[in-house]
N, C-alpha and C positions, 0 to 999 in steps of 0.2 A: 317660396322664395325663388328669386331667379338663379341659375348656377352662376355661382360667385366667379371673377376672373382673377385667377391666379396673383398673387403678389410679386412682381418683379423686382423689390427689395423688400431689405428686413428689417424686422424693429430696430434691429440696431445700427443700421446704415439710417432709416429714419429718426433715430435717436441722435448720433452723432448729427443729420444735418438740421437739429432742433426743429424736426417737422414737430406742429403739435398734432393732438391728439384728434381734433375733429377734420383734418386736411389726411390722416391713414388711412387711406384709399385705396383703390386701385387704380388713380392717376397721382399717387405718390412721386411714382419713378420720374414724371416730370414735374414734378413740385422744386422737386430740389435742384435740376438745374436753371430755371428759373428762379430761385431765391437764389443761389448762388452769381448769375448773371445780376438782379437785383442788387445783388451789395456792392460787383464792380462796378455799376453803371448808377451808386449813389441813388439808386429809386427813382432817378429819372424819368418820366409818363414814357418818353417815346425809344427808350432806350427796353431792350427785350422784346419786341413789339414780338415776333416769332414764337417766342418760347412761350410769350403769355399766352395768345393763340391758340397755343396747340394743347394746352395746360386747361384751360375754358372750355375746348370744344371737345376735350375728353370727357371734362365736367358733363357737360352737357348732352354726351353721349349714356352715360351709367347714370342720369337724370331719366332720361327717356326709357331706359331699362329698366327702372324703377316703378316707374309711372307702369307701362305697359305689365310687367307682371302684378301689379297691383288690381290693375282694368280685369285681368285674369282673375284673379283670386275673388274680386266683388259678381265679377259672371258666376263662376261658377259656386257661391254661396246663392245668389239667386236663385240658379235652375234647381242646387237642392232643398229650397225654403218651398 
């Protein structure tokens, strides 16, 4: 497994901001100001456009970190098969 990154909030800061369960991540910390801007801004498509952004491309960051130590773990079951 790849080293895990640190949680920047806690279950119960994720609790209180009704993050669920499958978004407790490690782009949690900006889960929630984005849901938060969300409820000001009515769920408007173009209203957060920044926060959604930066919330996605963290996604998409510890997506690629996923993938990558995976690619790892199938090499190296290879070379000892």
């Amino acid at each position: 497994m790849p080293s895990e990154v640190p949680m920047s909030v806690s279950q119960q800061q994720m609790q209180e901001a009704h993050i669920p369960l499958h978004a407790r991540d490690s782009c949690a910390h900006l889960l929630i100001p984005l849901n938060e801007c969300r409820r000001e801004g009515m769920f408007l498509p173009w209203k957060c456009e920044h926060e959604r952004h930066v919330y996605i491309k963290c996604q998409y960051e510890e997506y690629k970190t996923r993938v990558a130590a995976m690619t790892k773990l199938k090499e190296e079951q290879l070379l000892q098969s």
